[in-house]
C-alpha positions as CSV (number, residue, x, y, z in Angstrom):
1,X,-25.0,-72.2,77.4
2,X,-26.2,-70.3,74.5
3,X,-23.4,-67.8,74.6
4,X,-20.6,-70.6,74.4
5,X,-22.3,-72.2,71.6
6,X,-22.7,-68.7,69.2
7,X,-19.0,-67.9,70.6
8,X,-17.8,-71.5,69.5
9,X,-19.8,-70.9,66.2
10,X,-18.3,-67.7,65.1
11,X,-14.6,-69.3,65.9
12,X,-15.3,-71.4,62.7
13,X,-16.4,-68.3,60.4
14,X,-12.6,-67.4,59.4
15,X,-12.3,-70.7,58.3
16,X,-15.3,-71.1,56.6
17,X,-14.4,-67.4,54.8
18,X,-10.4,-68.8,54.1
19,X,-12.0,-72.4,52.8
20,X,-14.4,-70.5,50.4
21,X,-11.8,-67.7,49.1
22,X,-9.8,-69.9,48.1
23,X,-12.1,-72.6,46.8
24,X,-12.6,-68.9,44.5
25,X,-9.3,-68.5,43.6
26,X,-9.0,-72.4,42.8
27,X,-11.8,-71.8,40.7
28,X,-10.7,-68.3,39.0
29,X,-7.2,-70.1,38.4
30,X,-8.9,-73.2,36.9
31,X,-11.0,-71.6,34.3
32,X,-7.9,-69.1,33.5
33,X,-6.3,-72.5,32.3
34,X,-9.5,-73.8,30.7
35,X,-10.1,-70.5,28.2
36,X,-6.4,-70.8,27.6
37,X,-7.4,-74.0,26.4
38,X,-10.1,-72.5,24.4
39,X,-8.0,-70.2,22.8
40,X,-5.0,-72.5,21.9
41,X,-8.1,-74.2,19.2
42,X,-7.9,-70.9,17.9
43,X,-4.2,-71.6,17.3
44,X,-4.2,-74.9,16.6
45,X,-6.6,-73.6,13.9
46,X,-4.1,-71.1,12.3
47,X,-1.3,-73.4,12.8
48,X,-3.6,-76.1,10.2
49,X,-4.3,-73.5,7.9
50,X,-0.8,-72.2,8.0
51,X,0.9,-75.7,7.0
52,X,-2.5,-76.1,4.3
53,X,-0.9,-73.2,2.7
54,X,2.7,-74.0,2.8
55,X,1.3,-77.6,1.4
56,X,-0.8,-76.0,-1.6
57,X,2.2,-73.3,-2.7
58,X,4.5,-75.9,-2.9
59,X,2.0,-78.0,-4.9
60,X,1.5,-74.9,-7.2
61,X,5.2,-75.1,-7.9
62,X,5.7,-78.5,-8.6
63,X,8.5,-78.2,-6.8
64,X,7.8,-79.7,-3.3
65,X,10.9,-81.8,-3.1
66,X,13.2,-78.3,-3.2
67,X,13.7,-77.6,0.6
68,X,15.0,-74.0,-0.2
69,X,11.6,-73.5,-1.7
70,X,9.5,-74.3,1.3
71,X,11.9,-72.9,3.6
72,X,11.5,-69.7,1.3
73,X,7.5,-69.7,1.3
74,X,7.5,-71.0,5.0
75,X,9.4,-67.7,5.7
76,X,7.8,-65.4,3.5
77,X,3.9,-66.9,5.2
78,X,5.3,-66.5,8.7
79,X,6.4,-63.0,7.9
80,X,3.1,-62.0,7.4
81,X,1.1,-63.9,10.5
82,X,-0.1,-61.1,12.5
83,X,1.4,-60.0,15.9
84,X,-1.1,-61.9,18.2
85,X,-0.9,-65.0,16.1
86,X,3.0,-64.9,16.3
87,X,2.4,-64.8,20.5
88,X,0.4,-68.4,19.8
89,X,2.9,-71.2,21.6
90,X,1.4,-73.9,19.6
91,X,3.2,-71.4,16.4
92,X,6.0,-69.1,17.7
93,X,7.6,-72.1,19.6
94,X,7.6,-74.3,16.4
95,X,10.6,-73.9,13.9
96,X,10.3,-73.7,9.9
97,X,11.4,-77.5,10.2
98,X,8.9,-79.1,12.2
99,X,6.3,-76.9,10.2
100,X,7.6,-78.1,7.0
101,X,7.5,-81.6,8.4
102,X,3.9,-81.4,9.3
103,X,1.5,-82.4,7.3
104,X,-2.2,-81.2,7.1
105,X,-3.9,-84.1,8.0
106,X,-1.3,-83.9,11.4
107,X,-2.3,-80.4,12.4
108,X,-5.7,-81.3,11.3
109,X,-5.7,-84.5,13.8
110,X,-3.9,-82.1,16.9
111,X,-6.4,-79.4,16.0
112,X,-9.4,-81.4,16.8
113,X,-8.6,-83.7,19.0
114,X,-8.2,-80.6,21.3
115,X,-11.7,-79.5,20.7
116,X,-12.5,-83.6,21.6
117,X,-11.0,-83.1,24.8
118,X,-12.8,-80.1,25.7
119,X,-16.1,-81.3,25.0
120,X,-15.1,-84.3,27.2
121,X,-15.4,-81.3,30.2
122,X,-18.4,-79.4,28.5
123,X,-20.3,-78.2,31.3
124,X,-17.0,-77.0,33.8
125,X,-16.0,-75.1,30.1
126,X,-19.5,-73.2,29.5
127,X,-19.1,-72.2,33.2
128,X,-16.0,-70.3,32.8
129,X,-17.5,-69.1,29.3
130,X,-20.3,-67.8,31.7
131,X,-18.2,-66.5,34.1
132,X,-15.9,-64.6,32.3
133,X,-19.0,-62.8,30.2
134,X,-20.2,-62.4,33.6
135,X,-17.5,-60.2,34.7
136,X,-18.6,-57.3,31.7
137,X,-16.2,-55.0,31.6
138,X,-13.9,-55.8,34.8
139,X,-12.8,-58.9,31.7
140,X,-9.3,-59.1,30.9
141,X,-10.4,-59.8,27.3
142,X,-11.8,-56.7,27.2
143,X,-8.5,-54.6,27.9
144,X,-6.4,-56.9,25.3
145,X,-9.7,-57.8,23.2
146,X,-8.7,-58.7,19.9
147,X,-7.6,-62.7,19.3
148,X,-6.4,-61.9,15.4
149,X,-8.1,-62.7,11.9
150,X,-10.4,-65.8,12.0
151,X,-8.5,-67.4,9.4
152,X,-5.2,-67.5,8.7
153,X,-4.6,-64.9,5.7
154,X,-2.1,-65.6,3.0
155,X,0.5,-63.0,2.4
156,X,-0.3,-62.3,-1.3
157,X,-4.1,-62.0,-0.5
158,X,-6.0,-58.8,-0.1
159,X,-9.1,-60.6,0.4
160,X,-10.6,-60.0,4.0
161,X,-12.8,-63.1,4.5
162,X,-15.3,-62.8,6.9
163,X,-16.0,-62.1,9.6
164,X,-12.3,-60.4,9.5
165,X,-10.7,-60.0,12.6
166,X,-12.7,-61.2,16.0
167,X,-12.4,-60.4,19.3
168,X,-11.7,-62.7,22.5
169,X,-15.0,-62.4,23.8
170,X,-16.5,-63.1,20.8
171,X,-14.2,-66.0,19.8
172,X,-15.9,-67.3,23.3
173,X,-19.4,-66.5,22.3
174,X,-18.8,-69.0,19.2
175,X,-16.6,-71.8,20.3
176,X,-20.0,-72.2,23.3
177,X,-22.3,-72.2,20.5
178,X,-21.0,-74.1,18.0
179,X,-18.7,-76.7,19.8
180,X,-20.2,-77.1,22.9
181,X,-23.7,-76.6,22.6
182,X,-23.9,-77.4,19.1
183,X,-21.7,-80.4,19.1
184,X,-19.4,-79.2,15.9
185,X,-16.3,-80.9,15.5
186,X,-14.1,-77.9,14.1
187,X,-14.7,-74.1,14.4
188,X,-17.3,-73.2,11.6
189,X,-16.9,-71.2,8.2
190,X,-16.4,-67.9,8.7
191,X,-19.7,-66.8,7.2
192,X,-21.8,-68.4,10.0
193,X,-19.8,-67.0,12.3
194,X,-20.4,-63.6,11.0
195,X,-23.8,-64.0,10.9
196,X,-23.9,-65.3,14.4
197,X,-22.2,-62.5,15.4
198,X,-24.4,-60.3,14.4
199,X,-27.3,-61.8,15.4
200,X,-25.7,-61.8,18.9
């Protein structure tokens, strides 16, 4: 009797193995999408200050009414965004139009409300955070690691505001601190998140 209940037990280990697998995968595939998420606030971030500027050179001109203007400085701001920034969807899929028709206070609103949602799912987004820092140097982040410049640089500055250019990992390391564990809204100033950094 004993023998047909182990044999009729180990029939159910492939399942059990298959089940759990690709539970895994589900998983692995899940928080792929969720710091995908987390990194789209980075460009929804750039894509805010990006339109700020557009905003304030037109200001400075007193010209904001001259559509060959903005198209100009639109053109002339994009040229500059660096490479990574230019891969952004919530950026390179928008055209010098729909930018110029955006206001701040929009790309503010789409900006945080993003970071709204995520803190809705909190805990299931600190896992993956956890995961992915869990991996070392098996991450994918750590092949491809840099995200681009913290803030969004204007062409005619030569200014490097910290903390400069910052990696995926470490983009991770702040958006856990400061939006999900410490309940911030928006990304912080660069400064704190230099001197987080290097605490860390």
């Amino acid at each position: 009797m004993r023998k047909i209940i182990f044999v009729f037990s180990l029939s159910f280990l492939p399942v059990a193995f298959t089940y759990s697998q690709s539970e895994m995968e589900e998983m692995e595939t899940d928080c792929s999408s969720n710091l995908e998420d987390i990194f789209k606030v980075y460009c929804l971030k750039i894509k805010y200050e990006l339109i700020q500027c557009i905003y304030e050179e037109s200001e400075k001109s007193g010209r904001f009414a001259d559509s060959s203007f903005l198209n100009r400085a639109f053109d002339r701001i994009r040229a500059y965004l660096p490479y990574s920034i230019r891969r952004c969807d919530s950026i390179s899929g928008t055209d010098s139009e729909e930018l110029l028709n955006s206001t701040p206070e929009e790309a503010f609103k789409e900006y945080r409300d993003l970071i709204r949602n995520i803190k809705l799912e909190k805990e299931i987004y600190s896992k993956c955070i956890d995961a992915e820092f869990a991996r070392g140097d098996s991450s994918e982040y750590v092949k491809k690691p840099y995200l681009g410049s913290y803030y969004f640089k204007h062409p005619l500055s030569s200014i490097i505001v910290p903390p400069g250019s910052i990696k995926k990992l470490d983009f991770l390391k702040v958006f856990k601190e400061f939006i999900l564990n410490g309940g911030g809204e928006v990304l912080p100033d660069g400064r704190k998140v230099a001197a987080y950094l290097k605490r860390n």
